[in-house]
PDB file of the backbone (N, CA, C, O) and the ligand in Angstrom, with CONECT records:
HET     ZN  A 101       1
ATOM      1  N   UNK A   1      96.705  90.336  90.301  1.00  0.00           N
ATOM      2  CA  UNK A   1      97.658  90.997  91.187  1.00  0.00           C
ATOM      3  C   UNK A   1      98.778  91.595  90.342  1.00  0.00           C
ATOM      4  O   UNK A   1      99.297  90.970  89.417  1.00  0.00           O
ATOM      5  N   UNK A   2      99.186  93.036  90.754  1.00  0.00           N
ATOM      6  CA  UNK A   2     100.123  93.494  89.630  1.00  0.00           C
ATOM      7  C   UNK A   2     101.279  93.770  90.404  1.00  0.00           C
ATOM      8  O   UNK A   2     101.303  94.481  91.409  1.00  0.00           O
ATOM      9  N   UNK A   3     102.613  92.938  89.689  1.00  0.00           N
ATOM     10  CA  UNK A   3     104.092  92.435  90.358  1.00  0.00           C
ATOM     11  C   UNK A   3     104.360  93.930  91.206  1.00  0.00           C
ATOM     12  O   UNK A   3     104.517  94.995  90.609  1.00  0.00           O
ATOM     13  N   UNK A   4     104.378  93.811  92.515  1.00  0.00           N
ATOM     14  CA  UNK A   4     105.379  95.188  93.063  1.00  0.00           C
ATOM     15  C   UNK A   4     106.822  95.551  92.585  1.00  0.00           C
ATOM     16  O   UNK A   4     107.360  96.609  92.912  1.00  0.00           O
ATOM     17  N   UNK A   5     107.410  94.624  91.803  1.00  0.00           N
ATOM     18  CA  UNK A   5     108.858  95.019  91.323  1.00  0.00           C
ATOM     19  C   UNK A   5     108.695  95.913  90.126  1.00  0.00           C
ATOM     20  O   UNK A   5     109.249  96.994  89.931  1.00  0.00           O
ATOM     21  N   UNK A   6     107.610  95.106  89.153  1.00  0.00           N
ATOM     22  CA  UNK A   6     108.049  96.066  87.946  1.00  0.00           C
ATOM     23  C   UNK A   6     106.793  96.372  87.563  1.00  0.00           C
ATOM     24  O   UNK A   6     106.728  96.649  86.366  1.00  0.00           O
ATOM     25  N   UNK A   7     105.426  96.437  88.351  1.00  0.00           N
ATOM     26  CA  UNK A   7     103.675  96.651  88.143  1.00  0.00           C
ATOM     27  C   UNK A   7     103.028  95.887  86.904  1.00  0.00           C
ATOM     28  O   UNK A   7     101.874  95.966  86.482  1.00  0.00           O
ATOM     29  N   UNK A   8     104.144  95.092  86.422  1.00  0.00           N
ATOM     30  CA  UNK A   8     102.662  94.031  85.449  1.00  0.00           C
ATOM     31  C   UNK A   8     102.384  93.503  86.174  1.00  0.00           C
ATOM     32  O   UNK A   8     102.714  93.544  87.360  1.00  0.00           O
ATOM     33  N   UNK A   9     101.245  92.441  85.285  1.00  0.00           N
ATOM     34  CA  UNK A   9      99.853  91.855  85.833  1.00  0.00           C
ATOM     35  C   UNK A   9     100.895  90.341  85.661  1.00  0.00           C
ATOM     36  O   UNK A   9     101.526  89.792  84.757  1.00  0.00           O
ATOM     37  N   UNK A  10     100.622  90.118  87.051  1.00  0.00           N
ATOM     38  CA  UNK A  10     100.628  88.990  87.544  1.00  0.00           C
ATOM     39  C   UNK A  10     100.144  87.578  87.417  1.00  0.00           C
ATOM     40  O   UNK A  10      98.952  87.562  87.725  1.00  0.00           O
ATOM     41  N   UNK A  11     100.636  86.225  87.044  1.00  0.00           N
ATOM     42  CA  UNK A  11      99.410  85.152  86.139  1.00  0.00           C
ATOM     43  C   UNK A  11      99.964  84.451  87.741  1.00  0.00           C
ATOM     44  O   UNK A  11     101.034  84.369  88.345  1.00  0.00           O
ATOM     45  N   UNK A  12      98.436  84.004  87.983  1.00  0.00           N
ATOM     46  CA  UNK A  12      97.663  83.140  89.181  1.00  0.00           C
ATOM     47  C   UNK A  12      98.085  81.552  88.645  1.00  0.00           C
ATOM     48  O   UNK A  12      97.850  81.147  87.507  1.00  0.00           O
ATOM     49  N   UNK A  13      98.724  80.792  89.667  1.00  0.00           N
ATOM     50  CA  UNK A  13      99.317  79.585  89.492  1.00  0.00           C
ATOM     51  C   UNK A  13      98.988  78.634  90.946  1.00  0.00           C
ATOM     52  O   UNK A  13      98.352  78.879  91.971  1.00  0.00           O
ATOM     53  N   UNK A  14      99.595  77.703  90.568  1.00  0.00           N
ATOM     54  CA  UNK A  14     100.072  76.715  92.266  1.00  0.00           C
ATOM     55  C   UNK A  14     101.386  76.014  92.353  1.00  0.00           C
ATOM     56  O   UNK A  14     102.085  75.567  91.444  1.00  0.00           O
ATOM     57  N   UNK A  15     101.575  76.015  93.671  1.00  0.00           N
ATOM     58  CA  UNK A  15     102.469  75.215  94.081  1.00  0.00           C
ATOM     59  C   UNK A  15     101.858  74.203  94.715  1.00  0.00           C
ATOM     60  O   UNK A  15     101.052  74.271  95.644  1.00  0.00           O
ATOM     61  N   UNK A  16     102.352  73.114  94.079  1.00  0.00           N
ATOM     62  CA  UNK A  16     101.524  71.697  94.919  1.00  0.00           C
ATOM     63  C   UNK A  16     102.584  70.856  94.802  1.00  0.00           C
ATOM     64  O   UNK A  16     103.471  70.716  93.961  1.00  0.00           O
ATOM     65  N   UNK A  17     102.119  69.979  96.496  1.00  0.00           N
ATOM     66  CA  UNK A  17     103.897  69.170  96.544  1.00  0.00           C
ATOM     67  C   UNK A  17     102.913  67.965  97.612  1.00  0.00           C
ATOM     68  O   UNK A  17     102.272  68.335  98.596  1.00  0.00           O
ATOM     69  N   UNK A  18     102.996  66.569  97.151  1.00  0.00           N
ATOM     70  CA  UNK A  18     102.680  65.708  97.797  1.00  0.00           C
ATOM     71  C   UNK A  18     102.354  65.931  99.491  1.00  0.00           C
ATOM     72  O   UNK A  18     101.317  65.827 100.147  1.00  0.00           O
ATOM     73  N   UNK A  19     103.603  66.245  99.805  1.00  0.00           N
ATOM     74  CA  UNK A  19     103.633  66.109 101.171  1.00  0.00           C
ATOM     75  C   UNK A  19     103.692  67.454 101.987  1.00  0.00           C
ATOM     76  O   UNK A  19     104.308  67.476 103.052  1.00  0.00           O
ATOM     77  N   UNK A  20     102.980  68.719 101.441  1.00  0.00           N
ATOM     78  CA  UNK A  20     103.154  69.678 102.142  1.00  0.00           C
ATOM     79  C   UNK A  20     103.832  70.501 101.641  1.00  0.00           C
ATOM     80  O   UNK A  20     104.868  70.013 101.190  1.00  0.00           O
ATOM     81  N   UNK A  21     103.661  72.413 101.386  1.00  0.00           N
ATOM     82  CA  UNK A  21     104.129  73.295 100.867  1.00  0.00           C
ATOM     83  C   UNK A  21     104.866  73.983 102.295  1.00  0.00           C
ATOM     84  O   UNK A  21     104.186  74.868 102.814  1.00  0.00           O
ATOM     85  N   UNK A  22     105.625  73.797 102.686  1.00  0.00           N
ATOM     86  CA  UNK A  22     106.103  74.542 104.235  1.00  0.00           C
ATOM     87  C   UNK A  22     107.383  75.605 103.773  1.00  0.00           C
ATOM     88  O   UNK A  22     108.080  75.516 102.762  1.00  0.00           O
ATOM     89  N   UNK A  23     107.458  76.813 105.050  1.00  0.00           N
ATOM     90  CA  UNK A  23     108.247  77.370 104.614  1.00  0.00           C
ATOM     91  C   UNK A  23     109.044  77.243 105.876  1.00  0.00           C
ATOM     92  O   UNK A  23     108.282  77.207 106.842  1.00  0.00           O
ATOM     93  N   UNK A  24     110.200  77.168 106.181  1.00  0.00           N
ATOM     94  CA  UNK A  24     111.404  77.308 107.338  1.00  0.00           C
ATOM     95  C   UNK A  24     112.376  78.211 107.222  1.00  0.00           C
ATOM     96  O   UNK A  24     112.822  78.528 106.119  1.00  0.00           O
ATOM     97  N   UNK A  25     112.739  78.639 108.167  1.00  0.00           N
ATOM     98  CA  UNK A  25     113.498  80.102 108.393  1.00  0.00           C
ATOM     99  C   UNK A  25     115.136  79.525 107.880  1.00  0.00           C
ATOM    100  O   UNK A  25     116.008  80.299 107.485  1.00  0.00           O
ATOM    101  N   UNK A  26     115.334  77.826 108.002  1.00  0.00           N
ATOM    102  CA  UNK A  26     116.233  77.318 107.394  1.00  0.00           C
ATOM    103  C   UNK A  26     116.086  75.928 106.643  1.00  0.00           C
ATOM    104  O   UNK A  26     115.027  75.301 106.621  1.00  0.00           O
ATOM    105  N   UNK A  27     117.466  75.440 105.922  1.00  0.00           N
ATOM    106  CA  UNK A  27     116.461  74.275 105.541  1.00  0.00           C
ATOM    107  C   UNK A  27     116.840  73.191 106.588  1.00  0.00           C
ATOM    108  O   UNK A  27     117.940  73.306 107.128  1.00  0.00           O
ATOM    109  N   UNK A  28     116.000  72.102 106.944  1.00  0.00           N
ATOM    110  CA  UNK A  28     116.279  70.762 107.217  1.00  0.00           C
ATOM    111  C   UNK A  28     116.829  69.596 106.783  1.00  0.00           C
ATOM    112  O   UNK A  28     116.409  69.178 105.705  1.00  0.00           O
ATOM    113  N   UNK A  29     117.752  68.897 107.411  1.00  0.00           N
ATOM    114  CA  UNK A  29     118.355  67.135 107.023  1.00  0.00           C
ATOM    115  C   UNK A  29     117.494  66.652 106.013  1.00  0.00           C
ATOM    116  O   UNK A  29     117.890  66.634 104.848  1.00  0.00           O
ATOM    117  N   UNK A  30     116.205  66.205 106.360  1.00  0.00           N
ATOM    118  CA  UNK A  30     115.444  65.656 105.944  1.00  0.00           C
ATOM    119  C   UNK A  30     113.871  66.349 105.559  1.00  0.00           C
ATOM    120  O   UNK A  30     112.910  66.602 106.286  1.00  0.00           O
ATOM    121  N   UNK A  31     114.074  66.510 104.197  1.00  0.00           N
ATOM    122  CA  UNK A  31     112.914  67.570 103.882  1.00  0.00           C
ATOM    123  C   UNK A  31     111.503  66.975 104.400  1.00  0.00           C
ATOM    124  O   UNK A  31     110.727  67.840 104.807  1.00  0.00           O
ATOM    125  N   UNK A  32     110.983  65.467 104.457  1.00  0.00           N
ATOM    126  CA  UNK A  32     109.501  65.260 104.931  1.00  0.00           C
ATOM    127  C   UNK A  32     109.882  65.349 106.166  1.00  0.00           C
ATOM    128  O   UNK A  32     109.320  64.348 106.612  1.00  0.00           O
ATOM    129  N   UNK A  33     110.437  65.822 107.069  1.00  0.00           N
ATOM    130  CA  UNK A  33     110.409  66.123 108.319  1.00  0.00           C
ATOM    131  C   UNK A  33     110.144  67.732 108.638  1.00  0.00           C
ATOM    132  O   UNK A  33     109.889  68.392 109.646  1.00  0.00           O
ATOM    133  N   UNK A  34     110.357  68.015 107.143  1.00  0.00           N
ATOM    134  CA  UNK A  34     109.976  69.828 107.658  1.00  0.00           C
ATOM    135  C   UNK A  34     109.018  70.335 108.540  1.00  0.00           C
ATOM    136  O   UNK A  34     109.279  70.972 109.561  1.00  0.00           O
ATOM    137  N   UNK A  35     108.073  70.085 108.193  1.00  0.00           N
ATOM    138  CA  UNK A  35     106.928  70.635 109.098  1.00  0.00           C
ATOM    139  C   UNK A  35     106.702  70.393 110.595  1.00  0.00           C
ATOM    140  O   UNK A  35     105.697  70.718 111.228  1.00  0.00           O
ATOM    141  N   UNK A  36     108.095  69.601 111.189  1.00  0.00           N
ATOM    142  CA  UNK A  36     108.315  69.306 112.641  1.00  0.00           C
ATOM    143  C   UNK A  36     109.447  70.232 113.274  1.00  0.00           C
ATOM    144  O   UNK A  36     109.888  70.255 114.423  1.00  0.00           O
ATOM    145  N   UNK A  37     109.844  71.145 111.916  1.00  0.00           N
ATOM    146  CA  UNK A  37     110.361  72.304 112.542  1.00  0.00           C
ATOM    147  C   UNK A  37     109.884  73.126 113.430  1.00  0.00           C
ATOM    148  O   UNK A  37     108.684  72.922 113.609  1.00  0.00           O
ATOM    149  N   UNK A  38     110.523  74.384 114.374  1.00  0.00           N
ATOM    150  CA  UNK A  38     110.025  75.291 115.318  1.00  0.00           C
ATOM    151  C   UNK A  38     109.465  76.594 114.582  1.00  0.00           C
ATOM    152  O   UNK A  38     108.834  77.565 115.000  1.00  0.00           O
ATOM    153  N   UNK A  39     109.880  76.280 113.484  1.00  0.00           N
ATOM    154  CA  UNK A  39     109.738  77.791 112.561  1.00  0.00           C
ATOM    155  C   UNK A  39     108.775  77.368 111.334  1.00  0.00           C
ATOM    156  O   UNK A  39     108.445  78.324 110.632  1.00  0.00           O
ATOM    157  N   UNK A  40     108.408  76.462 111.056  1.00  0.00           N
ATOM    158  CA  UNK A  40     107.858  75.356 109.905  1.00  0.00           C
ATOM    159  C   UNK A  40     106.599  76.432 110.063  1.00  0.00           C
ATOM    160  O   UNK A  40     106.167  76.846 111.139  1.00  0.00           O
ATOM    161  N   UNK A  41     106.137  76.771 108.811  1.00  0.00           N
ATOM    162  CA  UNK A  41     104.604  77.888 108.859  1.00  0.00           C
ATOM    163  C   UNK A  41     104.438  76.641 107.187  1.00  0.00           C
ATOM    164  O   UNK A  41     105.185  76.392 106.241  1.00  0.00           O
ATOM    165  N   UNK A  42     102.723  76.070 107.707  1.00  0.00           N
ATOM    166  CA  UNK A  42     102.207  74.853 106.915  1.00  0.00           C
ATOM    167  C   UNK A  42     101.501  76.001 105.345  1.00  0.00           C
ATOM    168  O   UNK A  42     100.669  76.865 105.622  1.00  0.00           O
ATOM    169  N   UNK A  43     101.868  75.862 104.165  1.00  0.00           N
ATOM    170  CA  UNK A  43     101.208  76.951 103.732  1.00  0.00           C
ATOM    171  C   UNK A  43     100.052  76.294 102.375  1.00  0.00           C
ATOM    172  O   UNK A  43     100.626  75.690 101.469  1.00  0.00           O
ATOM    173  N   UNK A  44      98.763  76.405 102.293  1.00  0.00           N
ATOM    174  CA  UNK A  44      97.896  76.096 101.489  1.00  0.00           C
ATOM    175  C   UNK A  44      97.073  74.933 102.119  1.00  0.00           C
ATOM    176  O   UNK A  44      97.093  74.796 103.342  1.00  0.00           O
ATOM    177  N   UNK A  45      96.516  74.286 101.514  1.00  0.00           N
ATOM    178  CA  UNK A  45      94.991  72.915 102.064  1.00  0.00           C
ATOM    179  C   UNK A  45      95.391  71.996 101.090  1.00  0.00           C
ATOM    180  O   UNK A  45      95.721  71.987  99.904  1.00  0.00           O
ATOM    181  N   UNK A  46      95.187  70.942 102.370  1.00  0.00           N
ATOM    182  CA  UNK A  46      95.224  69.132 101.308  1.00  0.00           C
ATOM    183  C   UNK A  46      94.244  69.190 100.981  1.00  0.00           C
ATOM    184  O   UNK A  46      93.300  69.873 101.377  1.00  0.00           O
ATOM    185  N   UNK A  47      94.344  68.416 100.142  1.00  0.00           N
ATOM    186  CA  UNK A  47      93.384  68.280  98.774  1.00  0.00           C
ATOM    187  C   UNK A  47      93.079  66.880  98.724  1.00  0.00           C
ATOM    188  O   UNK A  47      92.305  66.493  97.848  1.00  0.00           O
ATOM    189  N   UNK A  48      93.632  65.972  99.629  1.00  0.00           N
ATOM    190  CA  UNK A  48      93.150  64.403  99.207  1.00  0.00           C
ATOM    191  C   UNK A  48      94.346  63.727  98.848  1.00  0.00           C
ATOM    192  O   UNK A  48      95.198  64.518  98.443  1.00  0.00           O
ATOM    193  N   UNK A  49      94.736  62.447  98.857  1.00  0.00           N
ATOM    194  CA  UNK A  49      95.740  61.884  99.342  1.00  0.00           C
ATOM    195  C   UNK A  49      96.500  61.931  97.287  1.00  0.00           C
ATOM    196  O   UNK A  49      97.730  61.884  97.261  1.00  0.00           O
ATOM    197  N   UNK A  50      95.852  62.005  95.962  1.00  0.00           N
ATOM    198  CA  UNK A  50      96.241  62.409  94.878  1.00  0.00           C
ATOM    199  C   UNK A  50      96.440  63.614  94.643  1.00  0.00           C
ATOM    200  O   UNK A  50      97.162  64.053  93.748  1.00  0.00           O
ATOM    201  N   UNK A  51      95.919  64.136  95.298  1.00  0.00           N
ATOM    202  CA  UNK A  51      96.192  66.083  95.349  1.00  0.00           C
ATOM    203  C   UNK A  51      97.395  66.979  96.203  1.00  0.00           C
ATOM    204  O   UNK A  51      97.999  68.038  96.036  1.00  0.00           O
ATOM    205  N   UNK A  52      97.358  66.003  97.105  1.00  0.00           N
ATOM    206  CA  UNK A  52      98.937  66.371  98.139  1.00  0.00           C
ATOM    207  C   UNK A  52      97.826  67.672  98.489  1.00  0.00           C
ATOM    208  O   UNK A  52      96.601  67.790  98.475  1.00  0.00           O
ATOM    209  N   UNK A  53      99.036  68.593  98.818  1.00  0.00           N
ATOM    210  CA  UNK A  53      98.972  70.000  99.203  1.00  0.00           C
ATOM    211  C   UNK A  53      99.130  71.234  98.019  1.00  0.00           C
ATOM    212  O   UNK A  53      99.935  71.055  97.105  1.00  0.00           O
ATOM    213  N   UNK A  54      98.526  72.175  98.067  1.00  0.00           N
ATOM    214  CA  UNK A  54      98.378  73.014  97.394  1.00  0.00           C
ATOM    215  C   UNK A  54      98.191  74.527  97.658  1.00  0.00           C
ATOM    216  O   UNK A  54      97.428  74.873  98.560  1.00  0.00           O
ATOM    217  N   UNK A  55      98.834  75.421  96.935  1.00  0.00           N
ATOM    218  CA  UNK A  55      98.874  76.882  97.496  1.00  0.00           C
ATOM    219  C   UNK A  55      98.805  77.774  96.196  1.00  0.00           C
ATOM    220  O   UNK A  55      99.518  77.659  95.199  1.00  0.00           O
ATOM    221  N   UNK A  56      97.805  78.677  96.414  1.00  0.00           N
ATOM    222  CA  UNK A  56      97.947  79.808  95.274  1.00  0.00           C
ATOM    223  C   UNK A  56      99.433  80.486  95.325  1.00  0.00           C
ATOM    224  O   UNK A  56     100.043  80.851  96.330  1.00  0.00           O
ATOM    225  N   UNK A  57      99.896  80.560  93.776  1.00  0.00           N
ATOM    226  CA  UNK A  57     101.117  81.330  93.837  1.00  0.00           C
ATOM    227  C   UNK A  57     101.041  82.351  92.915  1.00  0.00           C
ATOM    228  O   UNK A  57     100.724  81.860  91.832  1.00  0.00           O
ATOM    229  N   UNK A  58     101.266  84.216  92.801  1.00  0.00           N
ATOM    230  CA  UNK A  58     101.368  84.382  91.890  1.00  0.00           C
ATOM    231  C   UNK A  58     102.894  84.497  91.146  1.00  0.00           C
ATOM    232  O   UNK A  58     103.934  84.308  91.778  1.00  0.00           O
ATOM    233  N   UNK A  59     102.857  84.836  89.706  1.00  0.00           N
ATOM    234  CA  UNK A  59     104.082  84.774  88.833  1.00  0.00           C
ATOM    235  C   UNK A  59     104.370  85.576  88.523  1.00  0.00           C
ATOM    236  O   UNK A  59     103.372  86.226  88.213  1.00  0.00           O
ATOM    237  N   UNK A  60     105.352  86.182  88.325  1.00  0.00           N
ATOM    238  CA  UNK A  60     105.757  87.133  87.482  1.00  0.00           C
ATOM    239  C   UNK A  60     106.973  86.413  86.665  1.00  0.00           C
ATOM    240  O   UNK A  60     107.955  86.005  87.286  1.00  0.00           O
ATOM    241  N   UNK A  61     106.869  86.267  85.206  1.00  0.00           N
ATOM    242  CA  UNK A  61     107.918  85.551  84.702  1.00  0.00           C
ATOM    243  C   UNK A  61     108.937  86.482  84.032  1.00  0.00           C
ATOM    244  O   UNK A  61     109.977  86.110  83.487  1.00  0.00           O
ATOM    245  N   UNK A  62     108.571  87.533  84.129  1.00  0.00           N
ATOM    246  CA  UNK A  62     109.962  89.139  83.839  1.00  0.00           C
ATOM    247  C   UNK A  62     110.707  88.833  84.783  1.00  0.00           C
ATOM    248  O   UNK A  62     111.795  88.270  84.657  1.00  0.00           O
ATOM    249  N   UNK A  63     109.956  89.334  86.299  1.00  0.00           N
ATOM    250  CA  UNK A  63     111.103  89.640  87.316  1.00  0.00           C
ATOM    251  C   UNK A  63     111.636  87.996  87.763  1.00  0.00           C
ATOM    252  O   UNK A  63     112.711  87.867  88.348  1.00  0.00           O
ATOM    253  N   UNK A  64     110.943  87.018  87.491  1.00  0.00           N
ATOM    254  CA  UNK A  64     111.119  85.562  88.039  1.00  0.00           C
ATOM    255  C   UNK A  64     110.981  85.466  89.600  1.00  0.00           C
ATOM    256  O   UNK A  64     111.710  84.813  90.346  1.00  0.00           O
ATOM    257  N   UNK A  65     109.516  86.521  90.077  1.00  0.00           N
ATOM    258  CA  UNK A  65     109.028  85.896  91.590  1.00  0.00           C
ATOM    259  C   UNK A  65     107.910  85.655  91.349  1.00  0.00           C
ATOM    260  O   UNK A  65     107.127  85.883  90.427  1.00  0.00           O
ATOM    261  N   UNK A  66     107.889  84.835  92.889  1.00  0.00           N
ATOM    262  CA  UNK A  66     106.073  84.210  93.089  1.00  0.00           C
ATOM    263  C   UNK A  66     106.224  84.994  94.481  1.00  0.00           C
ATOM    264  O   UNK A  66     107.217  85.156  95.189  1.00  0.00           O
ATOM    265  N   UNK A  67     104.600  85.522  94.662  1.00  0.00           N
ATOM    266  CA  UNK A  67     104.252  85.806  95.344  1.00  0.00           C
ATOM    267  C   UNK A  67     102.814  84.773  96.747  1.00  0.00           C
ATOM    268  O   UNK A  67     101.673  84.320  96.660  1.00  0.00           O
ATOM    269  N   UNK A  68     103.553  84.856  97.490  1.00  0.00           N
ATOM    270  CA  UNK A  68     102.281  83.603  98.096  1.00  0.00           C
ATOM    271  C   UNK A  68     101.406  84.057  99.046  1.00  0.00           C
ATOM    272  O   UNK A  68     102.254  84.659  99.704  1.00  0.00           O
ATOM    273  N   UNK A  69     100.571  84.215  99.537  1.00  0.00           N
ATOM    274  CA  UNK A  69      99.740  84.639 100.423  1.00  0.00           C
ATOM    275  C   UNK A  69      99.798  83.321 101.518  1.00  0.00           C
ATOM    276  O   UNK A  69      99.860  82.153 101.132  1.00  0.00           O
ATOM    277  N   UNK A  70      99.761  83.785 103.136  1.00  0.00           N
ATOM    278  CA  UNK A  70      99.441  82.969 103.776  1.00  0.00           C
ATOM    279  C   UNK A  70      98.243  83.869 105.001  1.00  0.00           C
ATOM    280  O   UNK A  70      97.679  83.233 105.892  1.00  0.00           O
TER     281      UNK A  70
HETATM  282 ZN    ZN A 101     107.608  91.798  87.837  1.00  0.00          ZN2+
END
């Protein structure tokens, strides 16, 4: 994937987080409660109770974004 900010090539990564990769329109008190938000969108597949959750991310380490697909 090549960065829309500045068109290099993009390096394919993950974000993986025990308990869920979620995104919220704000943040919450209590972050393992996120995903009981109204706005909470769940993003990537468990993987098994050592794997947590996981999501393709790409990188761009010039501009310093990830890009995520849901
Ligand atoms: Zn870039």
């Amino acid at each position: 994937m090549r960065c829309p900010y500045c068109g290099k090539e993009m390096e394919q990564g993950y974000i993986q987080c025990r308990d869920g990769v979620i995104w919220n329109n704000k943040t919450v008190p209590v972050a393992v409660l996120g995903s009981l938000s109204f706005s909470a969108l769940r993003l990537g597949e468990y993987r098994g109770p050592w794997g947590g959750h996981a999501v393709v991310a790409w990188n761009c380490t010039d501009c310093q974004k990830i890009i995520i697909d849901y």
